[in-house]
C-alpha positions as CSV (number, residue, x, y, z in Angstrom):
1,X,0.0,0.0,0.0
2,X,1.1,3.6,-1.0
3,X,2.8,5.8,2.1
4,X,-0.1,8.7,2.4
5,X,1.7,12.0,2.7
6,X,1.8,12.9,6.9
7,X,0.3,16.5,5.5
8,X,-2.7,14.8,4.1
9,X,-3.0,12.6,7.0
10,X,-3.1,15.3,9.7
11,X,-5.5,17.4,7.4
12,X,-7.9,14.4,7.3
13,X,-7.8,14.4,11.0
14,X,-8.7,17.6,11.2
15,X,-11.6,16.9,9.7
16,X,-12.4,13.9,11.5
17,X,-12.4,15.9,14.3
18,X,-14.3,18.6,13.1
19,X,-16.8,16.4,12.0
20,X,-17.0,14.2,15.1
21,X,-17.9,17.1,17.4
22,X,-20.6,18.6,15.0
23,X,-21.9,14.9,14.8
24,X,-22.6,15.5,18.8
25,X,-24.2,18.7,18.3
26,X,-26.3,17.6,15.3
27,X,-27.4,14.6,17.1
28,X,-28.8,17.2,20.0
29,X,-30.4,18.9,16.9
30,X,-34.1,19.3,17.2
31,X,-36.7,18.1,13.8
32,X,-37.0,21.9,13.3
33,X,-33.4,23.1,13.4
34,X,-32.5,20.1,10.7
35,X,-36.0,21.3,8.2
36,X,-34.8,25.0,8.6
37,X,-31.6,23.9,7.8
38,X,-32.3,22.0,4.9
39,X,-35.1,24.7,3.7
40,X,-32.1,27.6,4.4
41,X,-29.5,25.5,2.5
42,X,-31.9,25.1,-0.7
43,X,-32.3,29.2,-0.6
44,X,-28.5,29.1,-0.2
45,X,-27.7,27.3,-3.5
46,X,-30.9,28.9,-5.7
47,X,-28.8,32.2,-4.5
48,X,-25.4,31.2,-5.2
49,X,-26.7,29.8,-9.0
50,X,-25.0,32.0,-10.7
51,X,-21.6,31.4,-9.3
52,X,-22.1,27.9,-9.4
53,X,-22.7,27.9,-13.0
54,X,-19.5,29.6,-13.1
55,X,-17.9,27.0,-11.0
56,X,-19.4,24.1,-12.9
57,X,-18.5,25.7,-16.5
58,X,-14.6,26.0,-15.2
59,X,-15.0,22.2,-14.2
60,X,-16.3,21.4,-17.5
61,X,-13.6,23.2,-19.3
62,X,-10.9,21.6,-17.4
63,X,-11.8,17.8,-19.0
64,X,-13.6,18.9,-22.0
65,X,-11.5,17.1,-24.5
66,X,-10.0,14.4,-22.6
67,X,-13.8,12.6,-20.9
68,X,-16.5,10.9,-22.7
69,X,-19.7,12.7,-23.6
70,X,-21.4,10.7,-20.9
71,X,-18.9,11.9,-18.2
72,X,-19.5,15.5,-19.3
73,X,-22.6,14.8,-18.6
74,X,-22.7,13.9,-15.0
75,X,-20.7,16.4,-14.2
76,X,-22.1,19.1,-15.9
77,X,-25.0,21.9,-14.0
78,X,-27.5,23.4,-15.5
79,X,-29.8,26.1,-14.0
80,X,-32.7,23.1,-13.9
81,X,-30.6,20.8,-12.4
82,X,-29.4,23.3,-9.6
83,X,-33.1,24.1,-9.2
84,X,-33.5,20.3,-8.7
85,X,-31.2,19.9,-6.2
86,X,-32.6,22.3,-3.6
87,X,-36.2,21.3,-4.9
88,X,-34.5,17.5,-3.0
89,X,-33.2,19.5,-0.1
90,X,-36.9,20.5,0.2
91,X,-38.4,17.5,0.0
92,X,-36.0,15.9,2.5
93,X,-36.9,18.2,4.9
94,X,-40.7,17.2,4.2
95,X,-40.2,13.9,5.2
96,X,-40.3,12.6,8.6
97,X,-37.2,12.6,11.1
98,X,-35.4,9.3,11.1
99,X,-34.0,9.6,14.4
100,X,-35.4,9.3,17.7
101,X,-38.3,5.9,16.3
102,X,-39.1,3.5,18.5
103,X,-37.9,0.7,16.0
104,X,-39.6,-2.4,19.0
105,X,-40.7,-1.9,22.8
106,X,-41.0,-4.8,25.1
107,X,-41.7,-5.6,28.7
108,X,-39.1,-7.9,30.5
109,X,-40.8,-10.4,33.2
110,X,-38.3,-8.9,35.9
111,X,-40.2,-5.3,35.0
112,X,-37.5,-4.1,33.0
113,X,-39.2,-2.1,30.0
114,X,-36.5,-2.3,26.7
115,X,-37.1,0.3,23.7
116,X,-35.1,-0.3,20.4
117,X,-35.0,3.6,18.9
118,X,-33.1,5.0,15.6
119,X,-30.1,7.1,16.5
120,X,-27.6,8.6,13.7
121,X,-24.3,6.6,12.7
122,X,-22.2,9.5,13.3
123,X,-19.8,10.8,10.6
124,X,-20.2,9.6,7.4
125,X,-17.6,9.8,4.6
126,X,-18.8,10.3,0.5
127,X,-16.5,9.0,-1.8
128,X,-17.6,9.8,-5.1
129,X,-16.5,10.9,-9.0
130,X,-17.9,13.3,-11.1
131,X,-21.3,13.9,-10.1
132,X,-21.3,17.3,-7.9
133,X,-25.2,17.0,-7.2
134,X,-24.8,13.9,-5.1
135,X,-22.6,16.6,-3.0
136,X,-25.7,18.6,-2.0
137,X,-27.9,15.1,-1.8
138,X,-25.7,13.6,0.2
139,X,-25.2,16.4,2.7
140,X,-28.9,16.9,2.8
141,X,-29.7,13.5,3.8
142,X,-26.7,13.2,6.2
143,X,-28.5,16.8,8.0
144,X,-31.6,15.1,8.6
145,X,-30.4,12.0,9.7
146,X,-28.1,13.2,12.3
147,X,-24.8,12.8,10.6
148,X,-22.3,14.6,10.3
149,X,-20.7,14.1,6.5
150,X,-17.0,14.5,4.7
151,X,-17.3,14.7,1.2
152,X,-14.5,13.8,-1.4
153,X,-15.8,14.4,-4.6
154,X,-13.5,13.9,-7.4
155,X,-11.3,16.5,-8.8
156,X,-12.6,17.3,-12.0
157,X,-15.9,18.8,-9.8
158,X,-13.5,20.4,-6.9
159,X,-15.0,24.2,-7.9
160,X,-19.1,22.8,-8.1
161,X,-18.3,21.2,-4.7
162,X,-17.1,24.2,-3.0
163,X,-19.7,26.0,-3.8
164,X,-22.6,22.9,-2.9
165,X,-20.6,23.1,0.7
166,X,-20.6,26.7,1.4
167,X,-24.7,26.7,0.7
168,X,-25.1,23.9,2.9
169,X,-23.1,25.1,5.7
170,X,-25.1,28.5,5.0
171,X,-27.8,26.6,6.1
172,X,-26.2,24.5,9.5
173,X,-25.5,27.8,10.3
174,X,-28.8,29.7,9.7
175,X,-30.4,27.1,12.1
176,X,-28.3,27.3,14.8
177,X,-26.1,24.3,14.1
178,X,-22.3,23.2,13.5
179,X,-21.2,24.7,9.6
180,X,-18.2,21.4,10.1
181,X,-21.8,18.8,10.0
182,X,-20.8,19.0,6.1
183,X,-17.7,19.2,4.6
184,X,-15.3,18.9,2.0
185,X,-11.9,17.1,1.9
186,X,-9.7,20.0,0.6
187,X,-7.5,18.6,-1.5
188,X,-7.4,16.5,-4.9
189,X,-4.7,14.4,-4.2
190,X,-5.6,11.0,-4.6
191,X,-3.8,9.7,-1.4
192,X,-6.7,11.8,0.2
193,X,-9.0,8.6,-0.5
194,X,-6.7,6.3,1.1
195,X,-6.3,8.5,4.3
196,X,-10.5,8.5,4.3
197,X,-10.8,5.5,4.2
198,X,-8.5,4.6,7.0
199,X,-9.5,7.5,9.1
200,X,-11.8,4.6,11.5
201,X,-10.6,6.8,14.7
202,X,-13.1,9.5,13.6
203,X,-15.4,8.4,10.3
204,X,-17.8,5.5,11.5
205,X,-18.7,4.6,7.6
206,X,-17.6,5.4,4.5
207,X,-19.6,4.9,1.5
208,X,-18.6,5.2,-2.7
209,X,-20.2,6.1,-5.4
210,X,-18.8,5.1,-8.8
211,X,-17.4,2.9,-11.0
212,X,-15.7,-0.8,-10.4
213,X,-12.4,0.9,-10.0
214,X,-13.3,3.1,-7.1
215,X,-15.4,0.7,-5.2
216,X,-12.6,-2.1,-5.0
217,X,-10.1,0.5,-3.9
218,X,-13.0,1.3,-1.2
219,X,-13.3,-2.4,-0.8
220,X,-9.6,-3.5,-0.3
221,X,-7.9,-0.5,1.4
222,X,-11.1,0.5,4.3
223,X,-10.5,0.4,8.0
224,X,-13.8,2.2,7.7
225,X,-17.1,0.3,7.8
226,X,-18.2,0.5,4.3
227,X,-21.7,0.7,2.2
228,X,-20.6,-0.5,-1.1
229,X,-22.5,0.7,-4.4
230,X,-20.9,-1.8,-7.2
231,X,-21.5,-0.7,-10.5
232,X,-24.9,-0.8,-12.5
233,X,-24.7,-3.5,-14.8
234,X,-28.5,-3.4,-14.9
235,X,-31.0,-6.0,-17.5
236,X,-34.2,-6.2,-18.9
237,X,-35.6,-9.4,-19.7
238,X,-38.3,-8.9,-22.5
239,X,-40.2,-12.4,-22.1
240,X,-42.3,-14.5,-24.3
241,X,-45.6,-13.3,-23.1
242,X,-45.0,-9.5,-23.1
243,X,-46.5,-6.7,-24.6
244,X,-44.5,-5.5,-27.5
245,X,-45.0,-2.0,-27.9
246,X,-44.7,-1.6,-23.8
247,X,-41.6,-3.2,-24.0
248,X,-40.0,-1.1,-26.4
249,X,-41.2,2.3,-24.7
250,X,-39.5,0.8,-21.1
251,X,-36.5,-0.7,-22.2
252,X,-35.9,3.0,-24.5
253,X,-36.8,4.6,-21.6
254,X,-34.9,2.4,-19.3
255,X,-31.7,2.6,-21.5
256,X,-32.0,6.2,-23.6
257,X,-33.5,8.2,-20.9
258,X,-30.4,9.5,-19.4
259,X,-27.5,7.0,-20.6
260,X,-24.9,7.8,-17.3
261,X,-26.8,7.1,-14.4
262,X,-26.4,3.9,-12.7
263,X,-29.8,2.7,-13.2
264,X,-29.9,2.1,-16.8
265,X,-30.3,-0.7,-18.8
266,X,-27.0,-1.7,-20.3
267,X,-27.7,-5.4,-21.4
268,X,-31.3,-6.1,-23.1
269,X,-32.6,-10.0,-22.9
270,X,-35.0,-11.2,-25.2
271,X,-36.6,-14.3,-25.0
272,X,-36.7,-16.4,-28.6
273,X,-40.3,-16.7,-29.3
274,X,-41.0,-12.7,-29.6
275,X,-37.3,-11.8,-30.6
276,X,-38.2,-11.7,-34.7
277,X,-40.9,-9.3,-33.8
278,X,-39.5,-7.2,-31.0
279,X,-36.1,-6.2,-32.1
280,X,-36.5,-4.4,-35.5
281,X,-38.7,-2.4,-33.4
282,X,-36.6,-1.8,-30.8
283,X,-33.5,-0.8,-33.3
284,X,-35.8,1.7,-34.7
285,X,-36.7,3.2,-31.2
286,X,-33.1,3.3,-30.1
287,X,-32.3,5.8,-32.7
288,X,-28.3,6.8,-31.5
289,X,-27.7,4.2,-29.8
290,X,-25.2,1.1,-30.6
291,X,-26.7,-2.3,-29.9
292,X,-23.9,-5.4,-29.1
293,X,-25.6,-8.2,-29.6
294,X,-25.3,-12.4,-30.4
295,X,-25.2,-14.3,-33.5
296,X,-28.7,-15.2,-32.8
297,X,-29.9,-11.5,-32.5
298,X,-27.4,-9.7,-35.6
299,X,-29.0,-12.5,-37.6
300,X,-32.6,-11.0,-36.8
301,X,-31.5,-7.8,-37.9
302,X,-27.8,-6.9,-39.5
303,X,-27.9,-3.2,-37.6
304,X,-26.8,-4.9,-34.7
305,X,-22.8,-5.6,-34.2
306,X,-20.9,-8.1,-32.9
307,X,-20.7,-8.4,-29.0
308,X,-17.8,-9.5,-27.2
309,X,-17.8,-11.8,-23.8
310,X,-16.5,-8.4,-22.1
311,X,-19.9,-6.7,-22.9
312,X,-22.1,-8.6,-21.3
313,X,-20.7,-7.4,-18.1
314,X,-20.0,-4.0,-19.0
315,X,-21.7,-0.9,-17.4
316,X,-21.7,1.5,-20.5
317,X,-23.0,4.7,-18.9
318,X,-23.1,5.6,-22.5
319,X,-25.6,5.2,-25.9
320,X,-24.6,1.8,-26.1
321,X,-25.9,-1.9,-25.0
322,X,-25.8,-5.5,-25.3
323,X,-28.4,-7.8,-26.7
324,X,-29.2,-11.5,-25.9
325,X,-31.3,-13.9,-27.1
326,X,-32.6,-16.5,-25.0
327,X,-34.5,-19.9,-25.0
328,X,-37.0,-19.3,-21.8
329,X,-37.6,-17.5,-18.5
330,X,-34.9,-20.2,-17.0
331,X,-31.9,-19.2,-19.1
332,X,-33.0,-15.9,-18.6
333,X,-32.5,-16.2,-15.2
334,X,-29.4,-17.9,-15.4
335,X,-27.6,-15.4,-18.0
336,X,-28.9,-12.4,-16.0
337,X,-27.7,-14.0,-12.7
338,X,-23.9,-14.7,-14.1
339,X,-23.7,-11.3,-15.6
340,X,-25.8,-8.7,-13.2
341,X,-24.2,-6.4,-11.0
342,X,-26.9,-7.1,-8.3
343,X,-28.2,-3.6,-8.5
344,X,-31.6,-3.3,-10.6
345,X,-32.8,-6.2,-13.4
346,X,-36.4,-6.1,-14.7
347,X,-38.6,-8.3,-16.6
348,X,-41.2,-7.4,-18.7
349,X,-44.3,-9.6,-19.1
350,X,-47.9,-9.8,-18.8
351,X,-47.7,-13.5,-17.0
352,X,-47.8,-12.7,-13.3
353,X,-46.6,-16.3,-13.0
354,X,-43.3,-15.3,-15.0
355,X,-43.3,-12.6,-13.0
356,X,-43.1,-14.2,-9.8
357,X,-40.8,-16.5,-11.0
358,X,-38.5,-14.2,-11.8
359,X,-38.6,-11.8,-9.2
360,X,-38.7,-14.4,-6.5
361,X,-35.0,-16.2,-8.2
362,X,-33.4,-12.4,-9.4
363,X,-31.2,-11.7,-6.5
364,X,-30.3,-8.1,-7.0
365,X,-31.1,-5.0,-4.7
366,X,-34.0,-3.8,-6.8
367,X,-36.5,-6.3,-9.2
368,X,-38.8,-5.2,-11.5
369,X,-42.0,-5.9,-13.1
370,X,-43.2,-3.9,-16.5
371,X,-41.3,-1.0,-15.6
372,X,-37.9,1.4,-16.4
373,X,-35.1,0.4,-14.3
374,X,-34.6,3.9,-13.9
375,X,-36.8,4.0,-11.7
376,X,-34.5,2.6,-9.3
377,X,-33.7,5.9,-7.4
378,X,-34.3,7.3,-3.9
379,X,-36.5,10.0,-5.2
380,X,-38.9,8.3,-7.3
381,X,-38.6,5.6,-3.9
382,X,-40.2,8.4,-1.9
383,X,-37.0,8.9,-0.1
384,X,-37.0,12.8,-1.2
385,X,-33.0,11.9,-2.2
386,X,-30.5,9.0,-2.0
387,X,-26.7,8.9,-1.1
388,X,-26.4,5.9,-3.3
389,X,-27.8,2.2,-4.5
390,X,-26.4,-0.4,-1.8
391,X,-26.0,-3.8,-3.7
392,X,-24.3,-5.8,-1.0
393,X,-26.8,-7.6,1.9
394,X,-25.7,-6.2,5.1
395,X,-27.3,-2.9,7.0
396,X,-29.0,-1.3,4.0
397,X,-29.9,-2.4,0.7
398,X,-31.6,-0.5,-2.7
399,X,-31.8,2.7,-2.3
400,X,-29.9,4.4,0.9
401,X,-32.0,7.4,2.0
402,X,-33.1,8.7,6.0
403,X,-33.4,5.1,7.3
404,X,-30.6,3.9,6.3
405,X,-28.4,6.2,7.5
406,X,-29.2,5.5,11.0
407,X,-28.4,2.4,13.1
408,X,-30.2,1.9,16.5
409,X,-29.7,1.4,20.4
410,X,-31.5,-0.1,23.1
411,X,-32.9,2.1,26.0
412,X,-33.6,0.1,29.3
413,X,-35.9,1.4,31.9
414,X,-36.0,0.0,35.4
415,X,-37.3,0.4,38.6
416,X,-33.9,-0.7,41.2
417,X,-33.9,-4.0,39.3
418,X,-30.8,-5.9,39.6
419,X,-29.4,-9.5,38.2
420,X,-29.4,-12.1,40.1
């Protein structure tokens, strides 16, 4: 393992601490405080727009040239966007306080009386690329949860994400609470991760968002607890009893809608017996994009190319996708199982049987019946916002919005019992 520079080190501990002791005042915060400070921090950033245009257009500049189209993409702002994100700051705020439920309650024969209630993590670390808005969805969701948050963001959106923090902290502070709940690690040297990541004294989880690269650095370097987001290698499974002209309109949704978010469709399954009939439509619907396909699907129409065994496990984030043709609902199952990412597979049918089937044997974090796996989102989950799409099993799963971000203790009331 790389040496981390001792000056990156101590400037992550600063942080850490920092962050720990506005994690103790923000878990003291009242509902209120956290809605006034979400409401004041959406203000903040519909008042700072025009400088964080600015911001975003030097970021822009600084890869334009040297990243994809779909990279652009993510990180680029638009006045709509930035209206989006405090409309989510809103929302979260709307929603109802994680902390302080009474999860269970129950009454011990010896009198004892034992409540299980939600309490915040702590300090939470953001590990993520190119997308500045999960900055400000992130922070937001950290606020009302309790928890304090250190963001790394990645370098091409430094200018966007110093802007994001001063609005949010505008708000922490326009409520009354710590400014150091959220913020940013303050420099772009890579070794910064590492030091994160191994900061356990004062960060009690750490969680990435962004490609197979970063999440296996996450994965193999942490001291940190971590809540791993793998990479959306996401399918739709068109089967032999589905409707057609649906199908088409989900999977072009599902896949053309926006190409770089991690809940597209990347890989398109088509079951045999409507393959001759769905896929010239589908080609002609997917105006842009490039299709990868099998023998057995170029051979039912020539626009399709040649995939390779790489792209059937390859998240595109781009106007690109693989097709493949399958026998039944089994194989389906079996293909999509070998090659998913566990984060959102669909299947489109009007055979609630096949339906069942398949959702009850798919083992990802979010199954699908007739719908666009872009759907797969904290916002349209009613979570007003999400920090990211857990695919592992442990804690939190899908979406990761309020609940998630809290764990839980037990409070024990007694009347002079003691244990005999």
């Amino acid at each position: 393992m790389a040496q981390i520079n001792p000056d990156i080190t101590a400037h992550l501990n600063v942080l850490g601490q920092r962050a720990r002791k506005a994690a103790a005042g923000l878990a003291l915060a009242t509902t209120e405080q956290k809605n006034d400070a979400l409401r004041e921090a959406a203000k903040a950033l519909i008042d700072a727009l025009p400088d964080l245009i600015s911001a975003n257009e030097a970021d822009v500049a600084s890869v334009m040239g040297h990243k994809a189209d779909a990279f652009i993409d993510r990180l680029m702002l638009t006045p709509h966007r930035i209206e989006g994100m405090a409309r989510a700051l809103i929302d979260i705020s709307e929603l109802p306080d994680p902390v302080g439920r009474t999860l269970a309650s129950f009454d011990r024969p010896n009198g004892l009386k034992i409540n299980r209630v939600a309490v915040p993590i702590g300090v939470i670390g953001m590990i993520y690329k190119s997308r500045p808005n999960v900055g400000a969805d992130a922070s937001g969701l950290c606020l009302k949860s309790g928890n304090a948050i250190i963001l790394r963001g990645g370098s091409e959106s430094r200018r966007s994400t110093d802007i994001i923090v001063k609005a949010m902290q505008s708000g922490l502070m326009s409520a009354g609470l710590p400014k150091d709940a959220v913020q940013t690690v303050g420099t772009t040297d890579r070794s910064a991760v590492t030091a994160l990541l191994q900061a356990d004294q004062y960060v009690d989880l750490v969680i990435p968002r962004g490609g197979r690269g970063l999440v296996e650095l996450v994965r193999d370097t942490a001291k940190v607890p971590t809540l791993l987001h793998l990479d959306g290698n996401c399918h739709s499974y068109v089967h032999s009893d589905a409707d057609i002209d649906k199908a088409v309109a989900i999977i072009t949704n599902a896949k053309m809608r926006r190409t770089g978010v991690c809940g597209a469709t990347e890989s398109i399954v088509v079951d045999k017996a409507v393959a001759p009939h769905f896929l010239p439509k589908l080609v002609d619907a997917l105006k842009g994009c490039e299709l990868r396909g099998d023998k057995a699907s170029i051979a039912i129409d020539s626009r399709i190319m040649q995939a390779s065994d790489d792209d059937w496990s390859t998240e595109y984030l781009d106007a690109v996708a693989s097709v493949k043709i399958v026998s039944d609902i089994d194989s389906a199952i079996t293909f999509i199982s070998a090659h998913s990412s566990g984060h959102t597979d669909a299947i489109i049918t009007e055979n609630t049987n096949a339906a069942r089937q398949f959702m009850a044997s798919i083992d990802s974090a979010v199954v699908m019946h007739n719908a666009s796996t872009q759907f797969s989102d904290g916002g349209e989950f009613g979570m007003g916002a999400e920090i990211g799409i857990a695919t592992g099993k442990m804690h939190a799963r899908g979406p990761v919005g309020l609940e998630q971000l809290t764990s839980f203790k037990y409070l024990v009331f007694g009347t002079g019992q003691i244990r005999p």
